[in-house]
Each structure stands twice: as C-alpha cells, then as structure tokens.
C-alpha positions in Angstrom: 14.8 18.6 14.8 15.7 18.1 10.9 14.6 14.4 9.6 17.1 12.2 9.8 18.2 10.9 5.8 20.6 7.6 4.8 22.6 7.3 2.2 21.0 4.6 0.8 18.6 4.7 -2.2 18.1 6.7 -4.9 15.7 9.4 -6.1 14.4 10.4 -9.6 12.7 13.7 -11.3 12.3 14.7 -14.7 13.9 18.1 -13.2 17.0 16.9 -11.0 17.5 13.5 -12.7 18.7 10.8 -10.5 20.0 11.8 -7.0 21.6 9.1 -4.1 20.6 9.0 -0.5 18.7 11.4 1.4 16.2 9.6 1.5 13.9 10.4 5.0 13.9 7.6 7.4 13.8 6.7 11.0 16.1 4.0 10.1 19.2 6.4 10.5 20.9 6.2 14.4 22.4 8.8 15.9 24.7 9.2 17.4 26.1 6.4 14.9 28.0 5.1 17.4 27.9 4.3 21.3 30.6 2.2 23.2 31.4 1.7 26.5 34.5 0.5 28.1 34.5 -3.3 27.4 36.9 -4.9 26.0 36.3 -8.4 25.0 32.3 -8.8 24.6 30.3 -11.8 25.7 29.2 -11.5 21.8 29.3 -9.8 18.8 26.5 -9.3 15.7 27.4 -8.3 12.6 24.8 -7.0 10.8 21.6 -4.6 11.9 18.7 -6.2 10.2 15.7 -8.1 11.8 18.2 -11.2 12.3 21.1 -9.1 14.3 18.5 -6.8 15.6 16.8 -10.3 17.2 20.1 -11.7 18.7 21.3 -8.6 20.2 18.2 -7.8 22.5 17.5 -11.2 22.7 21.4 -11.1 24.2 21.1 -8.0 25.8 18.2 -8.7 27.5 19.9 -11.8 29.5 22.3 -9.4 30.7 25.0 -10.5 28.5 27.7 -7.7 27.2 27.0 -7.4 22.8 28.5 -5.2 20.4 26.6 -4.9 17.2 28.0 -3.9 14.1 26.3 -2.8 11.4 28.3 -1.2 8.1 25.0 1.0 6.6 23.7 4.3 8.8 20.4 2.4 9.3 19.0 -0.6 11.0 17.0 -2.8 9.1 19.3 -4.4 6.5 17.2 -5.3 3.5 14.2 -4.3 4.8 13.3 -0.5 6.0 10.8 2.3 5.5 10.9 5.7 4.0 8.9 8.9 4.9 7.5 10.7 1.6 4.2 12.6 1.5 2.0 11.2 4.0 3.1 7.1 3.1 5.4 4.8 3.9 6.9 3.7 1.2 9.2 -0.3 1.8 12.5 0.2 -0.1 12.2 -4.0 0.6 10.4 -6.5 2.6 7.2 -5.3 3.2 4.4 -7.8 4.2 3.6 -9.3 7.4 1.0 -11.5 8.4 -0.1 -13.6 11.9 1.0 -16.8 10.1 4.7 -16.4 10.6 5.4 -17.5 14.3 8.2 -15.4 14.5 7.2 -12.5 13.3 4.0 -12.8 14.7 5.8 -12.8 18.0 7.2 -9.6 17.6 4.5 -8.2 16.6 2.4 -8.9 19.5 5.5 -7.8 21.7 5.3 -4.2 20.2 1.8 -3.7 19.9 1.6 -4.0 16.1 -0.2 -7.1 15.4 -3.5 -5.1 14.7 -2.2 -1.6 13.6 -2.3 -3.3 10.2 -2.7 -1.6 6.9 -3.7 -3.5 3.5 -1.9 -3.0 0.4 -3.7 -1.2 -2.6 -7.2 0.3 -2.2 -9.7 -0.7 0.1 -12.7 -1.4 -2.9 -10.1 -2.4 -5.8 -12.6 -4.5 -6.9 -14.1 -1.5 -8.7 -10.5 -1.0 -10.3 -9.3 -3.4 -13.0 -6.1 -5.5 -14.0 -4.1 -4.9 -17.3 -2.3 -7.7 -18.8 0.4 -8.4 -22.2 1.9 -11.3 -22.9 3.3 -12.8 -25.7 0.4 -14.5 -28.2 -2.0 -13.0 -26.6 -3.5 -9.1 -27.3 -3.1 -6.8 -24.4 -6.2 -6.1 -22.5 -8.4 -4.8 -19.5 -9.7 -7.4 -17.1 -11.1 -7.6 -13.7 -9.2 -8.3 -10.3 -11.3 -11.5 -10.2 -10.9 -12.7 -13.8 -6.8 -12.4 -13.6 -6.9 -13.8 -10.4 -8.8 -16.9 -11.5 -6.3 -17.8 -14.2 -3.6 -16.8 -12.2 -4.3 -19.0 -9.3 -5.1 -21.9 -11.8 -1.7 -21.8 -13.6 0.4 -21.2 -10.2 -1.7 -24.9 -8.8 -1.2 -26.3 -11.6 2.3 -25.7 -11.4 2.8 -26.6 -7.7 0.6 -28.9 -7.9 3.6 -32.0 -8.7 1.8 -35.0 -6.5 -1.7 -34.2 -6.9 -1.4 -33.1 -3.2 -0.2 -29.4 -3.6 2.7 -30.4 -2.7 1.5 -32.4 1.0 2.9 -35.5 0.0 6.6 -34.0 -0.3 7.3 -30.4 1.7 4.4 -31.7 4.7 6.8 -29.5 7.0 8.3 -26.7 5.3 10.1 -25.7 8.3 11.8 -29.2 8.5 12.9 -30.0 4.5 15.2 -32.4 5.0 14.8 -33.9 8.2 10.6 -35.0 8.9 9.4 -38.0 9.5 7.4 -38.7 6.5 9.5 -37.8 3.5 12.9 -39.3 2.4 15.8 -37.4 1.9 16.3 -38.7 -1.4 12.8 -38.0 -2.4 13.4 -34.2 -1.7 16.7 -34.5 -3.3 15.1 -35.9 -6.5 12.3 -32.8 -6.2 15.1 -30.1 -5.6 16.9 -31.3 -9.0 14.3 -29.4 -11.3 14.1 -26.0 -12.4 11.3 -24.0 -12.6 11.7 -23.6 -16.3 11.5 -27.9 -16.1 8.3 -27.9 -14.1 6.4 -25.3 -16.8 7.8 -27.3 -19.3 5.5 -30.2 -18.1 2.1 -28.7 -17.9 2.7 -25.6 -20.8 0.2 -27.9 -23.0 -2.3 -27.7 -20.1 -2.3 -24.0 -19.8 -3.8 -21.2 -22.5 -1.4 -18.4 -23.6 -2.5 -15.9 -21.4 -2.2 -18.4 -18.2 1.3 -19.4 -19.4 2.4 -15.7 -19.6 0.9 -14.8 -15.9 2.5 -17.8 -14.4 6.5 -17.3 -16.0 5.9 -13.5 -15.2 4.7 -14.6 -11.0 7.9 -17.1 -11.0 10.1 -14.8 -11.9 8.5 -11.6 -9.8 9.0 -14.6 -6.7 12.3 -15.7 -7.7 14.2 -12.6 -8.9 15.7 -14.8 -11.3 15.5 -16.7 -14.2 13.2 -19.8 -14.7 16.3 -22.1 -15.8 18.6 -20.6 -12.8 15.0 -20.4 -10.1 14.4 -23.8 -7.8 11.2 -25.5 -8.3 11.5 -26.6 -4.9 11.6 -23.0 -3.5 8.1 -22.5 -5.4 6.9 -26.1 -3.6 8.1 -25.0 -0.4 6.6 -21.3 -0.3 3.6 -23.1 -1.5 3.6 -25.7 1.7 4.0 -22.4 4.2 0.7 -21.3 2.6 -0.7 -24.2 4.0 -0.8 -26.0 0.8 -3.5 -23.9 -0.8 -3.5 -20.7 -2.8 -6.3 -19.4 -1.3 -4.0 -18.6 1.0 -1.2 -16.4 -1.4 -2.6 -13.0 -1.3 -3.8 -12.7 2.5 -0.2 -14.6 3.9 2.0 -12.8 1.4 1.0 -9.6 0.0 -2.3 -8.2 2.0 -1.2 -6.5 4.9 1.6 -4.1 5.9 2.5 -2.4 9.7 0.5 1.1 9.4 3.9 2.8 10.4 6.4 0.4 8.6 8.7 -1.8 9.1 11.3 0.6 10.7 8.9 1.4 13.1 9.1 -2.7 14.2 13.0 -2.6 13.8 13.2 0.4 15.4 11.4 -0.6 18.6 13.7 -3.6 18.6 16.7 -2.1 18.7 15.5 0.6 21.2 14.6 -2.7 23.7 18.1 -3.8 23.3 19.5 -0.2 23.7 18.2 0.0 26.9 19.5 -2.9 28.3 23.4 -2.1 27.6 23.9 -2.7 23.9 26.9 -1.4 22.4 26.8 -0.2 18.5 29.0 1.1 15.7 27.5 2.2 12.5 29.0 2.7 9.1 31.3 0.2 10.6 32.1 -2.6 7.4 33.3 -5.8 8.5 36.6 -7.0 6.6 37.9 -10.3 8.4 36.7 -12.5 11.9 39.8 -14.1 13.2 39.0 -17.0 15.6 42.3 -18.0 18.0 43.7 -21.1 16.7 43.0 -21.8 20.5 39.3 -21.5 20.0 37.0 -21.3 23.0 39.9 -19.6 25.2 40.6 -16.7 23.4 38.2 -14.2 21.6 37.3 -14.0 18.5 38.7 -11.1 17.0 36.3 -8.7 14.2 38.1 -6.4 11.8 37.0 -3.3 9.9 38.4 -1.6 7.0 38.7 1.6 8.8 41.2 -0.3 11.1 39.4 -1.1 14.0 39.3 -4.4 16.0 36.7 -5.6 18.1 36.7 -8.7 20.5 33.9 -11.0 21.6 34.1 -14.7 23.3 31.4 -15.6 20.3 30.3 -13.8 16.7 26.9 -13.9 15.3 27.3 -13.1 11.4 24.0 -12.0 9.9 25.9 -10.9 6.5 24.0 -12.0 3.6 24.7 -14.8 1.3 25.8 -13.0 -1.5 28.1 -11.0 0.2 30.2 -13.6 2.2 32.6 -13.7 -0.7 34.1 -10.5 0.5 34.7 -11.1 4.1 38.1 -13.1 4.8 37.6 -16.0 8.3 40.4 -17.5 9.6 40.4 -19.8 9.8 38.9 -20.5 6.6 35.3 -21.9 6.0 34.9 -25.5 5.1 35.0 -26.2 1.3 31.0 -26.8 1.0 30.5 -23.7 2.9 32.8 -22.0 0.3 31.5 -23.7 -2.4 27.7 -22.6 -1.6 28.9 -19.0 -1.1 30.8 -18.8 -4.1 28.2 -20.1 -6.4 25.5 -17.1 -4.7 21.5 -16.8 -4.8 19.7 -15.7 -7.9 17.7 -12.9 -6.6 18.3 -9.9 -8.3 14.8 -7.9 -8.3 14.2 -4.5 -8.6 11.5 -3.0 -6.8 11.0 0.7 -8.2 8.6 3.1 -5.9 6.5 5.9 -8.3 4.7 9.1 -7.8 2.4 9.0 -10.7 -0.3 11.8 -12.0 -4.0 11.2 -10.8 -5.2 11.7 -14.9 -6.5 8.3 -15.2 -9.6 6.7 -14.2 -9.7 4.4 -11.3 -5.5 4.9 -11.6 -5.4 4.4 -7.8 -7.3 0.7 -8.3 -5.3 -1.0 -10.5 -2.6 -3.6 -10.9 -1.1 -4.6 -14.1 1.3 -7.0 -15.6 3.9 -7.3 -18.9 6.2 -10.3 -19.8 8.5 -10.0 -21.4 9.6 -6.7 -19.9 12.5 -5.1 -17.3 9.6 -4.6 -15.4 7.0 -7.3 -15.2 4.1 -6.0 -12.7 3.0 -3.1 -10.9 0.3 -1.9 -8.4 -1.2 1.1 -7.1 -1.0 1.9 -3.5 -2.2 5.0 -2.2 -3.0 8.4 -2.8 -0.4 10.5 -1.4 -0.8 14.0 -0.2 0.1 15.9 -3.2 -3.4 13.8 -4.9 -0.9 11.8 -7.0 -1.2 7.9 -7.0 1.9 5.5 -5.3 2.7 2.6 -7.4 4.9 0.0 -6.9 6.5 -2.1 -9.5 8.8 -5.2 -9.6 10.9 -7.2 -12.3 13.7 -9.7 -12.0 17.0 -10.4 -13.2 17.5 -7.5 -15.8 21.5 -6.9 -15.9 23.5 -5.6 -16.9 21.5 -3.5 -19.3 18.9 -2.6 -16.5 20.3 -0.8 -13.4 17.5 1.7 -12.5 20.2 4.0 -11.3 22.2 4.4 -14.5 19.6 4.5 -16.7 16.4 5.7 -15.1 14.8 7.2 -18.3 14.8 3.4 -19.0 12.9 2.9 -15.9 10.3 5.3 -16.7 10.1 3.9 -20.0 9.3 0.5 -18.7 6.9 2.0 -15.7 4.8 3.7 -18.4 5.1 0.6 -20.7 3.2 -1.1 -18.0 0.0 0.8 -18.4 -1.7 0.7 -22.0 -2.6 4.7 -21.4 -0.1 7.2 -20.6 1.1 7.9 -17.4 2.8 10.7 -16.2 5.7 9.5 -14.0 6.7 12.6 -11.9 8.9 11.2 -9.2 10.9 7.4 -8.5 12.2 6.5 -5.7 14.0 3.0 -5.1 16.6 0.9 -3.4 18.5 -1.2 -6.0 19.8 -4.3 -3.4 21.8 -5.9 -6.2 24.3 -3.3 -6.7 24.0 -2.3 -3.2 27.6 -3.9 -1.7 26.2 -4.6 1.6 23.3 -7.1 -0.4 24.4 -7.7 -3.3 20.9 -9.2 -4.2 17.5 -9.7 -3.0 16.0 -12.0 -0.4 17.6 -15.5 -1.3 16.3 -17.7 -4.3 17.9 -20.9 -4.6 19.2 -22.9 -7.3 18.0 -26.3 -8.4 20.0 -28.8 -5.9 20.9 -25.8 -4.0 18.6 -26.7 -1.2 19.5 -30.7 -0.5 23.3 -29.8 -1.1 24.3 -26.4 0.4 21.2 -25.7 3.4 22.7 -27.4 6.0 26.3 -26.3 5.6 25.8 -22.8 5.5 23.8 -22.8 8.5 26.7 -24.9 10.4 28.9 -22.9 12.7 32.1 -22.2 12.3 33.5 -22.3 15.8 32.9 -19.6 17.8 31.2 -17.8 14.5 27.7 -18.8 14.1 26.0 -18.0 11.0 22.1 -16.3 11.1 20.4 -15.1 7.7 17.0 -15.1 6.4 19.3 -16.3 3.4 19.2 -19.8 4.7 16.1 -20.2 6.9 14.7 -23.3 7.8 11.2 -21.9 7.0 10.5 -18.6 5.9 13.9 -17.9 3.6 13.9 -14.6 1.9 11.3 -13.5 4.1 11.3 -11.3 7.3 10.0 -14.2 9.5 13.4 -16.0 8.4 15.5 -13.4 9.2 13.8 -13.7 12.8 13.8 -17.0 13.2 17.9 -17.5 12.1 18.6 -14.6 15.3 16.3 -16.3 17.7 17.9 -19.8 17.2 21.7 -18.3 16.8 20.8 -16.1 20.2 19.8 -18.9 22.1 22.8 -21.1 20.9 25.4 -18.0 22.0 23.3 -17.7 25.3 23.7 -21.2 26.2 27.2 -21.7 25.8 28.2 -17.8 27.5 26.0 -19.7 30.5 28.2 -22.5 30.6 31.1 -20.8 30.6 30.5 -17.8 33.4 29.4 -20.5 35.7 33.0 -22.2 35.2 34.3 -18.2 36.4 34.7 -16.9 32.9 34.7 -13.3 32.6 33.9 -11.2 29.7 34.7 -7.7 31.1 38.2 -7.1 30.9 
C-alpha cells in the first residue's frame, strides 16, 4: 500500500525549490468520508484536532449519534506528524509531559505514557550552545552556562511579587475566579505587556541575559513584546509549578516515540468504532441555529453546498479563523469583538535536513536576536547520516513567509550557526498563512485575558465553543485542546440525556 500524503506543508531542495503537500503522514483518512443514514445527529464537531477528536469519542462512546467535520485531509488540526527518513518530524505541537492532567489521561488510555522519546541528543551536554545578540560578540558556550543566564533573566522576569508569581496566578487553571486573588488584581496584572515587564528589570540584567530573554518571549509568544501578554508569561510560569526548574522537563523534554498522530490517530480510531460519522475536506461556511432553538436542529453549512443537521454543534475552529464563518444568529458583540481583534501568534517553525560536516552538529542548540529566525536545535540523526534541526522565530511578516521566499529561510537557518551549514532539505507547515489556522497556538494580548476569556468560551445556544485557543489552563497547548472537548463533550452529553429521556429522537 502506497503512504498516504496531505496536502498540507511544504517542502524545499536546492534541486526542486519549494514544493506543497505530499508530505507522508498517517494523519490522512481514507476513505475521506463515511456517512450513514442519519439525518439530524445528536451532535456535530467541527474540527478534527485533539479538541474535536476528544468530543467525538467521548460522544460516540455514550452511544450518542456525531458527525465530525473536519475541512483538511488529516486529523490533528495544528498538531500532526510526518514520516521522513527514520524520524518523526512535528509540523506543530510536539511535547507532552505527565503534568498535563488531560493529556496525561490519554496517554495512559493508549499506552503511550512511557513510550517517551527526549528531544535533542541523549549526552548534549558534550555539545555546546551558540549565541548573538545585539552588544554583545557572538560566541560558543555550554548548555549549562546559557542555561544559567537564561533561567535567571526568564525569573527575573516572572518573578513580579517576589513569589514567582504564587501570590497572583496560585491556580492557573482558575484565573479569574479562585479564592485567593481578586479580580481586579488580575485585571491590573493582565494590563502590561511583555515589552512593559522587561522594561522594569532591563537595568538588572547584562546584555547577553537581555538578548536571551526578548529572544525566549518572543519564541513563546509568536509575537511581538509590545503586542505579547505578560500575564500569559505569569500564567505558563504558575503551570510550571512556579519554578523554572521545571521549563525544560514540562515543556520541551519529551516527545511520543511515534508522534502525535499516532495519539490522534488512536483517538479517532476509538470513536470510529463506536459509530462516528466523518466528512473530510469538508469547510464549514455558516451554523444556523432555529430561531426556535432547542426544538429544531441546528443546521451546518459547507461551501461545497452541503448541509448537515445536529440537535447541538461543538465548534473547535480556532480563534483566528472565526472571522470567516457566518452564525445566525449572530454572536454577541464581546464575542465579536475578541474575534475580530485575533491572537498574536504567528511562529514559524521550519524542519531541516542539514550535512553531518560539523563537529558535535547533532549536539547543539543556538540562538540569534534580532533575526527571522531566533533559535534552533538539533534533533536526530536521520537515516541518510544527516542531522534534523528544528528552528523557530516569531512574527516576521510580511517580508518572511518561508514558502515564498525560502532561499531567505536558508539564509536565516545558516545565519544561526557561526560555521557553515549545508542546508540540503526544509520541510515545514507555515500555520499563519494556512486558512484553516491562520496562526499559531493562541498568545494573548495585554487585557485580552480579564476582558475577552470568558466570552469566547460562552455558548451560543445550541453552539458550544471548544479550543485550546481559550483554555482555562493549558491555552496554546495540546492539554488545552483536550481539556476544551472534554468539558464541551460532557456539557452536549448532559443536555442530549435530558432530552431522550423527555422521548426525543435524534434518528430521523
């Protein structure tokens, strides 16, 4: 059987230039589409990644009848793997770790919670860290040393009530509603900017601590440091139980040995087998609820033309691309007004096959701010004997789209290293020009947060609303995503319960 390829993505070689899709992935359903003869569904989920995926065999599995629509080939949304000489090679999220409760969950469900992998090589402590900033002259250093000042400029910086942040995020999963903090307070926090906060301590910091931190707030954000919410930073901080010895082993240590489609897939394969109906490639134009709402269904239109029915809709659509999607009737101003004004995120994440002519290549992580792309790390030594790097850089546009102008991303992939590297081969996923993303995971705003949280996680009738976008906890991570399709399954569950046992039918 040929492996199955998406459209998404994009590969580069110094031979072909830049090609789109066909990228190998197990990702890709077929057939894309599998409906049986209902005809107004207990529910329907809009979207395939870890959020819809949740809420449809969480659904499913209750013996409720679910339709999920998803408008890519794939499962996964912003997060799935891709095939390519002996790795695995995330095109998004990518870490997991036993200290997200939802993911966790899953994990343990599937068998994955020890087939764990870590990121870079196993003794990178023989490797060593290049870093150039500005005022300061480029140079070699060791994994410890730029760790040292890195973790001292990032507490410094979180560090706003000489409790790391305990005294005002104690629950990061409840921001504005705990029993210790005001809601003013956190208001008051969630006015400032990242770009205020470095502002403060810049005196306390050397040159070469000031450049790590701006170029680690903007890798985080994806943004800017005017545009990027210090209370984001705070808040990822409090899930790391309010200590950075805690960054690299919750966020960026270990990865599933066979990816993250590999998790998603087993998911959706659960849910298959107990009834789930699906349409692929299937983009979502309008949801029109009955102005009799909780009689009639709610009715979900494509722009191929075709309508689909459910009693209740689960929307997993990310932020960013709400804008386009038409409800009637129409959201509630604040609603409107928090997706209008969008998320900041717009990363790159570039994936590079790079020659093995450099010394202890395959153990090295670097940095450079300013730059298109700011850091970059090596991870693995794929089959071929080349090195896998992975590098990252925020909010570049419009002069950087990898896509248009990959010699540009080479450029800036080689600009990384202060020896030259011989980039042979990049693939990538750009999510901001991507119409089904239009950005990374969600970074906030300053006042974002305090204003805008709570309304876009409110329902709008029969239409609940489930992103990693807006999570209580974990936004822009994978254990958001989770946690927004447990909560919006449960909700849809509940209320299908309610009505069956008044002699509702769903199966017309």
């Amino acid at each position: 059987m040929a492996p199955k390829t998406t459209l998404d993505g994009y590969t580069w070689t110094p031979e072909s230039g830049i090609t789109s899709g066909n990228l190998e992935t197990d990702a890709v359903i077929v057939p894309p589409r599998s409906l049986s003869d209902t005809v107004v569904y207990d529910a329907i989920v809009i979207g395939a990644g870890y959020a819809g995926l949740l809420a449809v065999r969480d659904l499913t599995l209750q013996g409720y009848s679910v339709l999920l629509l998803e408008a890519r080939d794939r499962i996964g949304g912003r997060t799935y793997s891709v095939k390519h000489d002996g790795l695995v090679y995330e095109m998004g999220g990518t870490w997991v770790t036993h200290h997200m409760g939802y993911l966790f969950r899953e994990m343990v469900r599937y068998g994955m919670d020890r087939d764990l992998i870590t990121t870079g090589s196993p003794d990178i402590h023989k490797g060593y860290y290049t870093m150039n900033v500005p005022g300061a002259n480029p140079r070699k250093l060791s994994h410890e040393e730029a760790g040292k000042m890195t973790t001292r400029a990032w507490d410094m910086f979180v560090n706003v009530d000489g409790q790391y942040g305990r005294t005002i995020c104690p629950l990061p999963h409840a921001q504005l509603d705990n029993p210790i903090v005001s809601r003013a307070t956190v208001e008051e926090w969630d006015k400032l900017s990242c770009q205020d906060r470095f502002l403060q301590i810049q005196h306390q910091l050397t040159t070469e601590e000031q450049g790590l931190l701006v170029a680690l707030l903007l890798h985080i954000s994806g943004g800017t440091m005017e545009n990027s919410s210090l209370w984001d930073m705070i808040r990822s901080h409090a899930l790391l139980m309010h200590s950075s010895d805690n960054f690299n082993d919750v966020w960026l240590r270990y990865k599933l040995r066979d990816g993250q489609t590999a998790l998603a897939k087993r998911i959706f394969d659960e849910a298959l087998e107990s009834g789930l109906d699906y349409v692929f490639s299937a983009e979502v134009k309008s949801i029109v609820q009955s102005s009799n709402s909780g009689s009639a269904p709610t009715a979900v239109h494509t722009t191929s033309g075709e309508k689909y029915q459910a009693r209740k809709v689960i929307t997993t659509i990310p932020l960013n691309v709400l804008k386009d999607i038409t409800f009637h009737p129409p959201l509630p101003a604040t609603k409107r007004e928090a997706i209008a004004i969008e998320h900041v995120n717009h990363m790159t994440k570039l994936h590079a096959d790079v020659a093995h002519n450099l010394a202890e290549l395959e153990r090295w992580n670097g940095m450079r701010h300013p730059a298109n792309l700011t850091h970059a790390y090596a991870d693995g030594i794929l089959s071929t004997g080349d090195i896998h790097l992975t590098a990252f850089g925020s909010d570049q546009r419009p002069h950087f789209i990898p896509e248009n102008n990959p010699e540009l991303a080479v450029a800036e992939l080689k600009a990384l290293h202060p020896d030259p590297m011989e980039v042979k081969k990049m693939v990538f996923h750009n999510w901001s020009s991507d119409p089904y993303s239009q950005g990374g995971p969600a970074w906030w705003r300053p006042g974002y947060m305090s204003k805008y949280q709570e309304a876009l996680q409110a329902r709008h009738g029969d239409v609940l609303f489930a992103s990693a976008d807006w999570a209580h906890g974990w936004r822009a991570a994978i254990d958001g995503a989770m946690e927004q399709g447990v909560l919006a399954a449960r909700v849809v569950a509940g209320e299908i319960r309610q009505v069956k046992k008044r002699g509702g039918r769903s199966k017309l």
